[in-house]
ZAMARGU-4260 file (C-alpha; in steps of 0.2 Angstrom, whole numbers, plus 5000, padded with zeros to 4 digits):
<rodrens>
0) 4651/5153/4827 | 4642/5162/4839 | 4652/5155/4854 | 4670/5158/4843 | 4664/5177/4844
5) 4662/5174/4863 | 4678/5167/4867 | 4688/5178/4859 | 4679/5192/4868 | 4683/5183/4884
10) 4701/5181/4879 | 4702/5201/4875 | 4695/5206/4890 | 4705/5194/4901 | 4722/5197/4894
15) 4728/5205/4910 | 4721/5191/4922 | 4730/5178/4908 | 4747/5186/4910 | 4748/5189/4929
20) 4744/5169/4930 | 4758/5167/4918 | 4770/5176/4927 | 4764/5164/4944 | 4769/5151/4935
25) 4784/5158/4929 | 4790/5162/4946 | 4791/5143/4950 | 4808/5135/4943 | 4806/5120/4937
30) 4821/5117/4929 | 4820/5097/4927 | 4840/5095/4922 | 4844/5100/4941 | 4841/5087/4956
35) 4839/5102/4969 | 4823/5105/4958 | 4815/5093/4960 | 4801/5100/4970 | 4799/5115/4961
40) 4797/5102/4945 | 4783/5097/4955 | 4775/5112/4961 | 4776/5119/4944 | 4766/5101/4939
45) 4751/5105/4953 | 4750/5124/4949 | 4745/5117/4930 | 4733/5104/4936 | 4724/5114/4950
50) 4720/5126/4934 | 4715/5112/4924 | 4703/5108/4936 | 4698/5124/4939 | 4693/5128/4923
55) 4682/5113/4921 | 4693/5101/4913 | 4691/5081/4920 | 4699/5067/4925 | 4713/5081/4931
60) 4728/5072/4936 | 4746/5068/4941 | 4755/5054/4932 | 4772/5047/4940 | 4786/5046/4928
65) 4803/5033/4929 | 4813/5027/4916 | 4828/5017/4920 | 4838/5033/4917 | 4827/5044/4927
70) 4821/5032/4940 | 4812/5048/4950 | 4805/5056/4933 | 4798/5071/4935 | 4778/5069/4933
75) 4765/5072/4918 | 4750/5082/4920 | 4735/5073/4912 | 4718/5081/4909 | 4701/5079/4897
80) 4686/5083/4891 | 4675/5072/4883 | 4658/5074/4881 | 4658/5081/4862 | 4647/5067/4855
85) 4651/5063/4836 | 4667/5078/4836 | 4685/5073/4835 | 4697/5072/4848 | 4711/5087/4853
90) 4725/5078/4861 | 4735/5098/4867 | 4754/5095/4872 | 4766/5108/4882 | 4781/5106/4895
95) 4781/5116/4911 | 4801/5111/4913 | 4815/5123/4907 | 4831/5126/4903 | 4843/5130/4917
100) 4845/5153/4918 | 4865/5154/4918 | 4874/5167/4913 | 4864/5176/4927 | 4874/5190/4926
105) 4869/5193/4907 | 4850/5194/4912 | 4844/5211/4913 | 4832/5206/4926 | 4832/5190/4935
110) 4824/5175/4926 | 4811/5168/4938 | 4806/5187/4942 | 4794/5190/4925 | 4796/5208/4917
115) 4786/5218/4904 | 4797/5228/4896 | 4793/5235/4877 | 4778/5224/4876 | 4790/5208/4877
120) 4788/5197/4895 | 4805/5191/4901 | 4808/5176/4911 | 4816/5160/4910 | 4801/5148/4904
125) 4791/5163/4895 | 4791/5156/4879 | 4799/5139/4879 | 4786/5134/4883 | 4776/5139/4898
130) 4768/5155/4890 | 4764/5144/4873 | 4756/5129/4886 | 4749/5142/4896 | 4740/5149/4879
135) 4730/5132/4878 | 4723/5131/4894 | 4716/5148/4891 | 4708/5143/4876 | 4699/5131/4886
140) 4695/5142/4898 | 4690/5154/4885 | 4680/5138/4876 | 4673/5132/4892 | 4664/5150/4897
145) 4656/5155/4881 | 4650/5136/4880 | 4642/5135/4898 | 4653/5122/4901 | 4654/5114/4887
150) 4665/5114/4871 | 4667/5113/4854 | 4676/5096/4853 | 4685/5083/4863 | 4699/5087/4872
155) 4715/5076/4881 | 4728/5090/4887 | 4745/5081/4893 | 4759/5091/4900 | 4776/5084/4903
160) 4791/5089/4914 | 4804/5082/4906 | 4805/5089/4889 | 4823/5100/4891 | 4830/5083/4896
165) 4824/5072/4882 | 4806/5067/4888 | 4810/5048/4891 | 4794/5049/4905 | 4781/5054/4890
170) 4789/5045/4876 | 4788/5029/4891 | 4769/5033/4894 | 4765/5034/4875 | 4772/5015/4872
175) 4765/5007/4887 | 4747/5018/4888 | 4743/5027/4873 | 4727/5022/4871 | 4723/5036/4886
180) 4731/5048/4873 | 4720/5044/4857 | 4713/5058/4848 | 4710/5061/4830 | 4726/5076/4830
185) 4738/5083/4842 | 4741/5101/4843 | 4758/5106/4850 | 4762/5127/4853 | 4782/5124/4857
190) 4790/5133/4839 | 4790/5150/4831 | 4786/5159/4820 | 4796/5161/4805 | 4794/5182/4805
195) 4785/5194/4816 | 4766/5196/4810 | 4768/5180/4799 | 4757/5166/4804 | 4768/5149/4803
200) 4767/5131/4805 | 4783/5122/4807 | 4781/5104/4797 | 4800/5096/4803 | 4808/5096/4815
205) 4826/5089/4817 | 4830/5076/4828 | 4847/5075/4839 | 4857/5061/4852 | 4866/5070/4866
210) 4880/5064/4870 | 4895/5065/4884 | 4914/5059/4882 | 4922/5056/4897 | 4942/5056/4896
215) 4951/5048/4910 | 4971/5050/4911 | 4979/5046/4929 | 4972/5040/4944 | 4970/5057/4953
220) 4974/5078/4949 | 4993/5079/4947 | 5004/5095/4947 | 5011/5101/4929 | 5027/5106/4935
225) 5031/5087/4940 | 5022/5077/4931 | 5019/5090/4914 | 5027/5081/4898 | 5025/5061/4905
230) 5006/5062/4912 | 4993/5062/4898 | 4981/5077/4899 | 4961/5074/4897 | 4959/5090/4892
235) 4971/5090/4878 | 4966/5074/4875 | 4948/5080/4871 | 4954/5095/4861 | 4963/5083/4851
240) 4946/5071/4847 | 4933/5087/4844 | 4945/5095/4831 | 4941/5077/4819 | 4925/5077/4822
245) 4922/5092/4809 | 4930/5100/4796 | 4934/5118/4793 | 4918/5117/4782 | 4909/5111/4795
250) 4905/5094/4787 | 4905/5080/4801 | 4918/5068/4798 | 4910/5052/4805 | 4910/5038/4790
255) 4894/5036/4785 | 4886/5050/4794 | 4879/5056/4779 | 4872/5040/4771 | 4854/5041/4775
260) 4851/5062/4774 | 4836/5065/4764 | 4834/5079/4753 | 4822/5092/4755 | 4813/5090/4739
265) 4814/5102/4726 | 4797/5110/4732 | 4802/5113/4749 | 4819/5122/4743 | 4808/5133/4732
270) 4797/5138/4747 | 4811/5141/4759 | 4819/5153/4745 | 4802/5165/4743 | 4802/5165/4762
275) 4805/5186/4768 | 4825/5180/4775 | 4840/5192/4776 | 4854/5182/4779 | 4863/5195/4783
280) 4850/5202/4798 | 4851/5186/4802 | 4869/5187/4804 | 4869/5204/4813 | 4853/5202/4825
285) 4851/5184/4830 | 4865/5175/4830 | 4879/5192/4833 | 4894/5183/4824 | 4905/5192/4812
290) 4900/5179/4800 | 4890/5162/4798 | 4899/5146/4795 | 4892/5129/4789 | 4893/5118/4776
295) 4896/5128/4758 | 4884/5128/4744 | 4869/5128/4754 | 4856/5141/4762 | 4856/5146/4778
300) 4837/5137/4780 | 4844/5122/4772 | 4858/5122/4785 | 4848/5124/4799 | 4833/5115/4794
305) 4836/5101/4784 | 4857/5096/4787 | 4862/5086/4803 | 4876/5097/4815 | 4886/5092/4828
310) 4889/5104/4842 | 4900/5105/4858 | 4890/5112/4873 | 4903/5110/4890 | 4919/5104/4896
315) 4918/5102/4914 | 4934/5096/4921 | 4950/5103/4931 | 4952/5121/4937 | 4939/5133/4931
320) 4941/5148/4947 | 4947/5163/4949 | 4969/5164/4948 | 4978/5148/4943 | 4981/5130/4947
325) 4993/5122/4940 | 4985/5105/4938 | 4983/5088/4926 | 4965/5084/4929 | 4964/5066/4929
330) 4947/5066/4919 | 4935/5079/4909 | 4921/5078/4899 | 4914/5085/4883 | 4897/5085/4882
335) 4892/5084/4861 | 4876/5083/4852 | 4872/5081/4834 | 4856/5086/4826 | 4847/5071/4815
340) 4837/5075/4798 | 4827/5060/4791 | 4829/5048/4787 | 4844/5045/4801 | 4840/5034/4816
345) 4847/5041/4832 | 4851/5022/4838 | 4862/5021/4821 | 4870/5038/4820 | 4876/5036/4837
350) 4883/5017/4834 | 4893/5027/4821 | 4899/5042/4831 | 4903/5031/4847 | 4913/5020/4836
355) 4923/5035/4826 | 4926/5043/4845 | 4932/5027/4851 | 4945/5025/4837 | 4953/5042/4841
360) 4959/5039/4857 | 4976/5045/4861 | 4988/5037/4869 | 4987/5035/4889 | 4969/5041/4891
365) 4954/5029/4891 | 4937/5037/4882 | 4919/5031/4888 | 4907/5038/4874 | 4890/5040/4885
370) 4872/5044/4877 | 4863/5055/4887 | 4845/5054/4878 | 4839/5056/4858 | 4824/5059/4849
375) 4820/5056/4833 | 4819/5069/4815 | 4802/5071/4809 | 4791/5078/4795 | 4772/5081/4796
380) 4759/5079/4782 | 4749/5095/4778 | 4738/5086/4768 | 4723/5083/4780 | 4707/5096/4788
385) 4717/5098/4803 | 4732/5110/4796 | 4717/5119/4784 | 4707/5122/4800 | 4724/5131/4807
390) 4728/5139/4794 | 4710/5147/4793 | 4711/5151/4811 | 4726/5161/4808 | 4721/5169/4794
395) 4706/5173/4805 | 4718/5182/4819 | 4733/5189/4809 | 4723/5191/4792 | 4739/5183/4781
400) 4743/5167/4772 | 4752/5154/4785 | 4767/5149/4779 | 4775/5131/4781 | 4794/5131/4789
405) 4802/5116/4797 | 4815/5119/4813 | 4827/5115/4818 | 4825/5111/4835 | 4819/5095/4840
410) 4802/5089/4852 | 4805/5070/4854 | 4787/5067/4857 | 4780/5075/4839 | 4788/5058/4831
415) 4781/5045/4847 | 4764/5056/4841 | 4765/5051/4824 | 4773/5035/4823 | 4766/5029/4841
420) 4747/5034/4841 | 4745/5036/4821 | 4741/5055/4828 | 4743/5068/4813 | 4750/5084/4824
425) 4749/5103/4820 | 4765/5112/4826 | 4755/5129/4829 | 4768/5142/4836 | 4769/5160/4841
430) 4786/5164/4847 | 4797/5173/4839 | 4818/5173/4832 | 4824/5184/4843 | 4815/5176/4858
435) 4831/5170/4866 | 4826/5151/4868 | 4838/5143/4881 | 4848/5160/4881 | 4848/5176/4895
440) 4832/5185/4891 | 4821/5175/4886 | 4805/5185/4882 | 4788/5180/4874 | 4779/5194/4866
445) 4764/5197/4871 | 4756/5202/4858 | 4760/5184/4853 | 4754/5176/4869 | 4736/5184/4864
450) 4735/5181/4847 | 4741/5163/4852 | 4726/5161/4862 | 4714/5168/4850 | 4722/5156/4835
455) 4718/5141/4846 | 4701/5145/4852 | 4694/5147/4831 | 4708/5132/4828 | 4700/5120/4842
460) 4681/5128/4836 | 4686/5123/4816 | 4690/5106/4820 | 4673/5104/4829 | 4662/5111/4815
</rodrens>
């Protein structure tokens, strides 16, 4: 334990050192959604493999990506360690990618331009997830140093780029080359902790398929004064398909939608009950709404845990400046996700929605229901050494009892972990609620970042003893 103690001195005295690197990385947007990024994708790829290979990792490297989606894939960033004779194998997965900044103008300081302020650091990217990536390579690091080089078990560290836009790259790699990932567990840092000062490991996530409906009306923009009340209008005509996709209850409408949703079971539900939750803090501080809506009857944390959505995200299309144009667009889109519990498929719930879409079509407009990508719902067994030797490590840091929560975001490449490599995975998160994930001010709290880093190093130690 001796070289534990070490590391977590050497994380303590380099906190500083750890942040300013973070913010370097930060500074470099690599949002992988954008084409006119693709080179800062790529710089953000060789700023994490040039620190790979400066901290002593191995076999440091770029992988190329390319689907038939995204022939020009943005690359994966491969690593090991593996001279741990007789310990298991740490397979540690982050993104680099993030989420496009806009609204600019509701950030309070520009995204890609980190800032400290009330012991948060805002930037696009801070927590989600290149502060939570960034927070394993510094274990390593940490690892590494108080080892003389060496460390307490066998490490693979893959890094992807593509993980805001479905990761079809990794998922792609993990079916064709997966033995170059094999490991005895993953570890992913890319959720949240349930509450502030309450270590947490999320056991579910949801799955989702995105989706884009494309509405095409006349052959080209027309003006609404001459052709209003004969030519068929996208827009309308989309409006028109949305509003029967849900109820006012919020239960989607799709026929057989619901078939295959599995339960939580009854011990779950109990859990979820005793967890410290005020719905209506929740209401008031995170979401900001006057009041919460969804399906009647159940929790909020069922809601959002455990019960598929469906969400509109955009309508690009027609005249969206400044003043007025009066015009018909001749086409528009709606891009629409829906979020996926077990035990749905995404290849089956999208049959059903593309074909439910399809037969709402108005009259005069032709509908072409595109998936964009999917990922599949997932659940995680806490029954192994792997989640004790978490659990223990946290204990170690934040002196409570972890708690077990699913999300309900979705990682696509937790369930190619599980049901691709057989690899149990421990969801090990340190952001927080209010964290503003995909939203204007996103912050990570550093108090986080460093207890993150201090969690993984006894976490990576216990699983070596």
């Amino acid at each position: 334990m001796k070289n534990v103690e070490a590391a977590v001195e050497f994380t303590r005295k380099n906190r500083a050192r750890f942040v300013e690197e973070l913010k370097a990385l930060l500074r470099i947007p690599s949002i992988s959604t954008l084409p006119e990024h693709a080179k800062d994708v790529r710089a953000a790829a060789e700023f994490v493999a040039a620190e790979l290979r400066r901290i002593g990792m191995e076999n440091v490297r770029l992988i190329e990506t390319a689907t038939a989606k995204r022939p020009g894939g943005h690359p994966l960033v491969y690593a090991d360690w593996l001279h741990a004779e007789g310990k298991p194998a740490v397979l540690c997965y982050g993104h680099y990618d993030v989420q496009p900044a806009e609204p600019l103008d509701e950030w309070k300081s520009p995204p890609f331009e980190p800032a400290e302020r009330d012991g948060n650091l805002y930037a696009r990217g801070a927590v989600d997830d290149k502060g939570q990536m960034w927070m394993h390579v510094k274990a390593l690091e940490s690892l590494m140093v108080a080892g003389g080089g060496k460390l307490p078990v066998n490490a693979r560290v893959i890094v992807e780029g593509e993980e805001e836009v479905g990761g079809e790259g990794i998922a792609a790699f993990v079916r064709q080359h997966g033995d170059q990932l094999k490991a005895d567990v993953a570890l992913v840092s890319d959720t949240e902790m349930f509450a502030p000062e309450l270590p947490t490991l999320c056991v579910g996530l949801r799955g989702m398929i995105y989706t884009e409906i494309e509405a095409r009306g006349a052959r080209t923009d027309l003006h609404s004064g001459m052709y209003g009340g004969a030519a068929p209008n996208p827009f309308v005509a989309l409006a028109q398909v949305i509003a029967k996709l849900k109820d006012e209850d919020g239960k989607i409408l799709i026929p057989g939608f619901y078939d295959k949703v599995e339960r939580p079971t009854d011990a779950e539900l109990k859990t979820w009950k005793a967890l410290p939750f005020d719905e209506e803090h929740y209401r008031e501080t995170e979401v900001g709404s006057v009041s919460l809506t969804g399906e009647p009857g159940l929790s909020v944390l069922e809601r959002t845990w455990a019960r598929p959505t469906l969400d509109v995200h955009g309508m690009p299309g027609g005249f969206i400046g400044a003043g007025a144009k009066t015009v018909i667009p001749a086409k528009a889109v709606a891009k629409v996700s829906m979020r996926l519990v077990p035990d749905m498929t995404p290849a089956e719930s999208f049959a059903k929605y593309k074909a439910y879409v399809e037969s709402l079509t108005p009259k005069g407009i032709v509908l072409e229901v595109r998936l964009i990508h999917s990922g599949d719902p997932i659940v995680v067994s806490t029954d192994n050494q792997y989640v004790k030797a978490a659990t223990e490590a946290m204990h170690a840091v934040f002196g409570k009892e972890t708690v077990f929560v699913r999300g309900g975001g979705s990682i696509p490449i937790v369930g190619d972990f599980v049901r691709e490599l057989k690899t149990p995975t421990v969801m090990m998160g340190f952001g927080l609620p209010d964290d503003n994930l995909h939203a204007p001010n996103e912050k990570f709290h550093l108090a986080n970042f460093y207890r993150g880093i201090e969690s993984i190093v006894r976490f990576l130690s216990g699983v070596g003893v």
